[in-house]
BAPA-757219 format. One line per field, with one value per residue (C-alpha): residue number from 1; z, x, y. Coordinates in Angstrom, 1 decimal, always signed. Layout:
<rs>
seq = c(NUM,...)
Z = c(Z,...)
X = c(X,...)
Y = c(Y,...)
</rs>
This chain:
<rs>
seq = c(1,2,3,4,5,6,7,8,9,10,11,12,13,14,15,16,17,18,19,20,21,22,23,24,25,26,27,28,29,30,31,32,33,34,35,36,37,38,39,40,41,42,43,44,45,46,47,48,49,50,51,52,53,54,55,56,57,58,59,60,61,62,63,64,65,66,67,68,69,70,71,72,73,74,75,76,77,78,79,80,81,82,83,84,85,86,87,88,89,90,91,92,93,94,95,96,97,98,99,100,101,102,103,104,105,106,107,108,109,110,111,112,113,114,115,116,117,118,119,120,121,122,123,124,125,126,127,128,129,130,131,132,133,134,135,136,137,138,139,140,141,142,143,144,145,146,147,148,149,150,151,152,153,154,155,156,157,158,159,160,161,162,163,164)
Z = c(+5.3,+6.3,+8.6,+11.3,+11.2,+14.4,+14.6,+17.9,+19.8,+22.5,+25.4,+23.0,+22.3,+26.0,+27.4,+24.3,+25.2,+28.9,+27.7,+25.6,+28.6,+31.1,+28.5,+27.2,+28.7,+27.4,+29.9,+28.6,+30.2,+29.4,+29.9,+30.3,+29.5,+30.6,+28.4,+30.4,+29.8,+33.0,+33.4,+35.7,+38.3,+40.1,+43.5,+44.2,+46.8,+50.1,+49.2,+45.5,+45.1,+43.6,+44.9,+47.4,+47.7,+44.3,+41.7,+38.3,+35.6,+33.9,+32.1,+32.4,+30.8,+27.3,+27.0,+24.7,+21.1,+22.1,+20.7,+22.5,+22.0,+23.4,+26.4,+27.2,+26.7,+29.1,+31.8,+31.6,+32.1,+35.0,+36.4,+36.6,+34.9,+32.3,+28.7,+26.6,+22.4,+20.8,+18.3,+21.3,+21.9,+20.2,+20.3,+21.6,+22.7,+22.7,+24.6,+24.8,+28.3,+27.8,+25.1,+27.5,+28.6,+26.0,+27.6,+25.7,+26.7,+25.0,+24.9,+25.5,+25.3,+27.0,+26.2,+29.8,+32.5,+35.5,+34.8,+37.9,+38.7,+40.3,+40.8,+41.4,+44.5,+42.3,+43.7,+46.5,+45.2,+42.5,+41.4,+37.8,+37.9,+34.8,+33.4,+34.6,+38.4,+37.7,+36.0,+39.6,+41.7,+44.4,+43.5,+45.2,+46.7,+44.0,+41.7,+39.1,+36.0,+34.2,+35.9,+34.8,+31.3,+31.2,+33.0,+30.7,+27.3,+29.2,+29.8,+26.5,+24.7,+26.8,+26.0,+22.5,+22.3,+23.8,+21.4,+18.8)
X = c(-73.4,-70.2,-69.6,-66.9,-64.8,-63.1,-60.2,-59.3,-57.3,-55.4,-57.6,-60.7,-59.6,-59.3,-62.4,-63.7,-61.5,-63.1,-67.1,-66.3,-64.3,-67.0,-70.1,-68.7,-66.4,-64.8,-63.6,-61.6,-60.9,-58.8,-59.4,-55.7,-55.2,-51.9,-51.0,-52.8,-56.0,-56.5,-57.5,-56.2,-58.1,-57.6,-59.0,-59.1,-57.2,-59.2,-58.1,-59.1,-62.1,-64.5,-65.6,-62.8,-62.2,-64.1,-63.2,-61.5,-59.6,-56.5,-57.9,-59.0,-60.3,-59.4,-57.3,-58.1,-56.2,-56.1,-56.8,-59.1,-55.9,-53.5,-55.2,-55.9,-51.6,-51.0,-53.1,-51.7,-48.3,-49.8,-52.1,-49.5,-46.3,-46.4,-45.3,-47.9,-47.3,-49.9,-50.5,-51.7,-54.7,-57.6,-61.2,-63.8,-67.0,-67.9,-71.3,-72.5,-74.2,-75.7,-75.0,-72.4,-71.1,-68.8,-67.6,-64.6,-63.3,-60.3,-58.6,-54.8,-52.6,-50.1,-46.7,-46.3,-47.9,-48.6,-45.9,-45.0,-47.2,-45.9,-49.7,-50.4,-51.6,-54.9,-55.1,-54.1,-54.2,-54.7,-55.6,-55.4,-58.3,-59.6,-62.5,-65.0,-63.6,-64.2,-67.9,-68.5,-66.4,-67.9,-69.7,-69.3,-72.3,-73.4,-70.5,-69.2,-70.9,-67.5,-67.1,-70.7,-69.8,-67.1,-69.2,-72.1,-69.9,-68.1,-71.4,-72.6,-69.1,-70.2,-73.3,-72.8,-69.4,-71.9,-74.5,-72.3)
Y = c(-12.3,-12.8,-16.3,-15.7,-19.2,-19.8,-22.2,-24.4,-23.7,-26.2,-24.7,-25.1,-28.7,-29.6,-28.4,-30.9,-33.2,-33.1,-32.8,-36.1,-38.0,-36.8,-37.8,-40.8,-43.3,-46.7,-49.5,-52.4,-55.4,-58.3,-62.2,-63.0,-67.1,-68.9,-71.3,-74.1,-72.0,-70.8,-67.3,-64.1,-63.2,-60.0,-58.8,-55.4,-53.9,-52.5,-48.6,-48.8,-46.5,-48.7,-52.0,-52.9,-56.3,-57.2,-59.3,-58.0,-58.5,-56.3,-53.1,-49.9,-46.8,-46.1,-42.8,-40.2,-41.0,-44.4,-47.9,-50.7,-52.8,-50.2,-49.6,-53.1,-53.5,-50.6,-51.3,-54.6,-53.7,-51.3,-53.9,-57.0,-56.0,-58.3,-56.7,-58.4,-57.9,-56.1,-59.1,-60.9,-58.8,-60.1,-58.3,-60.8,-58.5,-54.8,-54.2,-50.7,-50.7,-47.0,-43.8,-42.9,-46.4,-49.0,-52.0,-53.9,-57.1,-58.7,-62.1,-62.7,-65.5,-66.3,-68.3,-69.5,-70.9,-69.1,-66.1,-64.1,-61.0,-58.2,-56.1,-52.5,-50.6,-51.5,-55.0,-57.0,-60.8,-63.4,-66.3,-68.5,-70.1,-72.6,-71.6,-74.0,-73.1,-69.0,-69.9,-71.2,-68.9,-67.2,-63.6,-60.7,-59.3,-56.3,-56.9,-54.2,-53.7,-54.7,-57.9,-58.9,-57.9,-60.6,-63.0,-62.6,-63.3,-66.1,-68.0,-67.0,-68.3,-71.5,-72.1,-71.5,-73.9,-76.6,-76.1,-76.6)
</rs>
């Protein structure tokens, strides 16, 4: 018995391409520290699609092909303007929320203080907040799930730094 092999072809590798994206998506987000240690907050703008007006951080979905790291440094540069270098970026969490669901948050630090933002239609305002004064910022009613990512392995990081 003869087995037909069949090679793929670009339309082949697309509609692949698409069942992955559509099965199994990857969101990262980065905590981005100034170099007083406070952290960028983003709001969202009122005509993003999701949660208008909510809290968030730089990031976004990772692309087909594409690194955590490289992601994060793109929608960076998207999110804010600011060209951050890839040695920069370092992995701090990876929770997989479901089968189809990966979160990714990553730490960056900054040389400056404060640095100018110039944000996307994305978001509307920010803040740089310390840590201590995000832990006990107000939350939004029925915040995203990525927001309560980072705010899970920020309390976690905290209770853990004060155990020790």
């Amino acid at each position: 018995v003869k087995k037909r092999q069949r090679s793929l072809n670009a339309s082949t590798l697309g509609r692949c391409y698409y069942i992955i994206k559509v099965i199994m998506k990857t969101v990262a987000k980065a905590l981005l520290f100034d170099k007083a240690g406070h952290i960028l907050l983003l709001r969202r703008s009122p005509t993003h699609p999701n949660y208008p007006h909510h809290y968030d951080f730089p990031g976004g979905e990772v692309e087909y092909g594409e690194a955590y790291h490289e992601a994060n440094q793109r929608e960076i540069l998207e999110e804010t303007n600011l060209s951050v270098p890839a040695e920069t970026i370092q992995l701090l969490y990876k929770k997989n929320i479901s089968p189809e669901l990966t979160h990714i948050i990553h730490q960056v630090q900054l040389q400056e203080e404060q640095p100018d933002i110039a944000l996307s239609w994305e978001h509307d305002d920010f803040v740089w907040l310390t840590l201590d004064q995000f832990l006990n910022y107000p939350l939004p009613k029925n915040p995203d799930n990525y927001y309560q990512t980072v705010l899970e392995y920020l309390c976690k990081a905290q209770t853990h730094q004060s155990a020790a």
